[in-house]
VOPAGU-2260 file (C-alpha; in pm, 1 decimal, decimal comma):
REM VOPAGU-2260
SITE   aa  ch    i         X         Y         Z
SITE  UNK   A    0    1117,1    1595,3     258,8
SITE  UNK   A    1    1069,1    1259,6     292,4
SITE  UNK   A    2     719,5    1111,4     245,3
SITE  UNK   A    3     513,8     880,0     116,6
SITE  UNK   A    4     130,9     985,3     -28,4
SITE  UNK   A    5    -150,8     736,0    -129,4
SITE  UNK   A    6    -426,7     845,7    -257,3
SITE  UNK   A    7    -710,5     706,0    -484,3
SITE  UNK   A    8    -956,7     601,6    -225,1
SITE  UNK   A    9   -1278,1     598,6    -172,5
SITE  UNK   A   10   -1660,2     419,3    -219,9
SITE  UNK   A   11   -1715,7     118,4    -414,4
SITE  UNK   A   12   -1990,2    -114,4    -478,5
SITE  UNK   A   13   -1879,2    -447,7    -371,2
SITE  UNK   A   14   -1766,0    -655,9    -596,1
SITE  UNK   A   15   -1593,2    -338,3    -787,1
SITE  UNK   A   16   -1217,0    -258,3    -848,4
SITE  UNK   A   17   -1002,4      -2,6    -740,7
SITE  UNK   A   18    -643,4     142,9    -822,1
SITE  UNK   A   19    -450,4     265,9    -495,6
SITE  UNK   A   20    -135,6     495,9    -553,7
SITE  UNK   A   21     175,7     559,7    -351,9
SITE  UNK   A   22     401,7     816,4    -417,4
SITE  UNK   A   23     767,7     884,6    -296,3
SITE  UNK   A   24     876,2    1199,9    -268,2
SITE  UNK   A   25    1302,0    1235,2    -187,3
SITE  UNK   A   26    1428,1     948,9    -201,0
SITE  UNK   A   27    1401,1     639,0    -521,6
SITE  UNK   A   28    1136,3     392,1    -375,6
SITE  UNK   A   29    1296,7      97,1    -593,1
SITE  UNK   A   30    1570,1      94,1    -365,5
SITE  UNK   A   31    1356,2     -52,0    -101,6
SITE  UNK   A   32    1056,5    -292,4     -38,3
SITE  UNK   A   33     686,8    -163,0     -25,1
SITE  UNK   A   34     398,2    -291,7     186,9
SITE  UNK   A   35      58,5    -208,8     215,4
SITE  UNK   A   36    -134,4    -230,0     543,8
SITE  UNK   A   37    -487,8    -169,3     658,4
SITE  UNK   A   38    -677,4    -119,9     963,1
SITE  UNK   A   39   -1015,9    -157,2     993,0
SITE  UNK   A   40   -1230,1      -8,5    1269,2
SITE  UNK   A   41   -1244,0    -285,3    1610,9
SITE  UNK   A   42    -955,5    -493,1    1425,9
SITE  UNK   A   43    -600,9    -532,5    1391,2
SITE  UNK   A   44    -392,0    -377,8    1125,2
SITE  UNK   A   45    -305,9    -639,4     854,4
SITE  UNK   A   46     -54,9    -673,7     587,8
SITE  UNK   A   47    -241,9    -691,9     282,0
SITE  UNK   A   48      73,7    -729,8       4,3
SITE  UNK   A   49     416,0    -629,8     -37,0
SITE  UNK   A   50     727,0    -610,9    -289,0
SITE  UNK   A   51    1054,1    -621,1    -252,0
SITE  UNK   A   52    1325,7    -415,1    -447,2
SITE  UNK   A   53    1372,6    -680,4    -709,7
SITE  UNK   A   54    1008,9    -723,6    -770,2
SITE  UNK   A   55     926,5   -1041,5    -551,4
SITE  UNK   A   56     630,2   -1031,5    -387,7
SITE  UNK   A   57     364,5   -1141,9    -120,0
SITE  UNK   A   58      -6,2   -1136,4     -18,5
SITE  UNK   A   59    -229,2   -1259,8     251,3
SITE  UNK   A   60    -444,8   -1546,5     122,0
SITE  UNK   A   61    -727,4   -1356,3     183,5
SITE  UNK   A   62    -645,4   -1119,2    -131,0
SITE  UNK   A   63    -450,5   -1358,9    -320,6
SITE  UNK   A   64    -601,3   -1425,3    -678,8
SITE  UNK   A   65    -784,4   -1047,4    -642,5
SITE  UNK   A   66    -541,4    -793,1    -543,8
SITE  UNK   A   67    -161,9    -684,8    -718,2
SITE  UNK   A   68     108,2    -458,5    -620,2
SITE  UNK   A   69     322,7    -349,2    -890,3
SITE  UNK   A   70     611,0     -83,5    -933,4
SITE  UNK   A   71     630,0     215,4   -1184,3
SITE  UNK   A   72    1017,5     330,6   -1113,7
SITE  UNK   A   73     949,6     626,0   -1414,7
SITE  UNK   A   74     713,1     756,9   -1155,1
SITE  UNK   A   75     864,6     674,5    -830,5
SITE  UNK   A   76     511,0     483,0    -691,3
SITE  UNK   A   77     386,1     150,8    -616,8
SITE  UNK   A   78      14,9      52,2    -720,4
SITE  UNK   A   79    -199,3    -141,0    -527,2
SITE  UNK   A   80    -491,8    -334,8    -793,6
SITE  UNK   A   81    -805,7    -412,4    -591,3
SITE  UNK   A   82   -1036,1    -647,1    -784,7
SITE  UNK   A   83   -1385,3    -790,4    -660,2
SITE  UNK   A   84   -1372,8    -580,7    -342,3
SITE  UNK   A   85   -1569,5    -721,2     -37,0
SITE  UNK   A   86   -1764,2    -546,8     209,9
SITE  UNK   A   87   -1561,5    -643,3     499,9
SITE  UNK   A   88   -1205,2    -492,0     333,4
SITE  UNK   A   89   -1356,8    -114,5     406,7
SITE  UNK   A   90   -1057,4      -4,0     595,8
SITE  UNK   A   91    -776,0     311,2     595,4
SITE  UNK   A   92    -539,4     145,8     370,1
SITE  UNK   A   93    -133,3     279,3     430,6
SITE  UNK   A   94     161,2     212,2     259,5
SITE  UNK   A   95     508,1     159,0     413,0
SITE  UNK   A   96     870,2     145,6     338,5
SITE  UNK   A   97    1167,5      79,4     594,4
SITE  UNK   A   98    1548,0      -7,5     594,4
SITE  UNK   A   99    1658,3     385,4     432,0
SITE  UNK   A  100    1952,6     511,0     618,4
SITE  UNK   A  101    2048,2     834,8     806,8
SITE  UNK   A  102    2348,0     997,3     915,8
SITE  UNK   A  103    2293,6     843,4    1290,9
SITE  UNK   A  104    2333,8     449,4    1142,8
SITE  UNK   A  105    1984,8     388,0    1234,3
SITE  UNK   A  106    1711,1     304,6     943,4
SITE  UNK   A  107    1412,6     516,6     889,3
SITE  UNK   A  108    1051,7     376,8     875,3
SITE  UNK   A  109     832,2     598,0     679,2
SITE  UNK   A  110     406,1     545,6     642,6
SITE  UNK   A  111     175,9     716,6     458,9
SITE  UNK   A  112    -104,0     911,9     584,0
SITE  UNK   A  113    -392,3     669,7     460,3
SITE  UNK   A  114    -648,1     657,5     228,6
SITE  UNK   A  115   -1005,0     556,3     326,1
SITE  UNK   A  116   -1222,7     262,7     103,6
SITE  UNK   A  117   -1560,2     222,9     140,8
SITE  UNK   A  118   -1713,2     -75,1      14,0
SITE  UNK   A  119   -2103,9     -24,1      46,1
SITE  UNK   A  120   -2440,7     -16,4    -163,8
């Protein structure tokens, strides 16, 4: 079916790195652009950093210089780099893809299910 997983979440010092996964299962993800999103409890979701198909991509300024999003097409999944992580960036973070097509000429959105970092002492 189609799906998207992430997955490589979890508690960090601050200050510390992480490597976030997402995984497409059905359908080629470098056929479409990738974002990644989070949501952190009493605030907004936010758009953290995205790619495009042909590789282009974008980033809040809050993460710019300290987070990367790259593509692995061998293994169908996007990586999110997380370096010098802050205490106020513990969120869910979810990864998203839109624009694929169906048989009704609408677009499918897809998200992932989420993957919780912690960044605490």
């Amino acid at each position: 079916q189609l799906q998207l997983v992430e997955s490589g979440g979890g508690l960090v010092q601050p200050g510390g790195s992480l490597r976030l996964s997402c995984a497409a299962s059905a359908f080629s993800l470098d056929d479409y652009a990738i974002g990644w999103f989070r949501h952190a409890p009493g605030k907004e979701r936010e758009g953290v950093l995205c790619i495009s198909s042909s590789g282009i991509t974008r980033n809040s300024e809050s993460v710019k210089g300290r987070f990367t999003i790259s593509r692995d097409n061998a293994k169908n999944t996007v990586y999110l780099q997380m370096n010098n992580l802050k205490p106020e960036e513990t969120a869910v973070y979810y990864c998203t893809t839109g624009g694929i097509p169906t048989t009704t000429g609408r677009t499918l959105t897809l998200w992932g299910q989420g993957t919780q970092i912690t960044v605490s002492t």
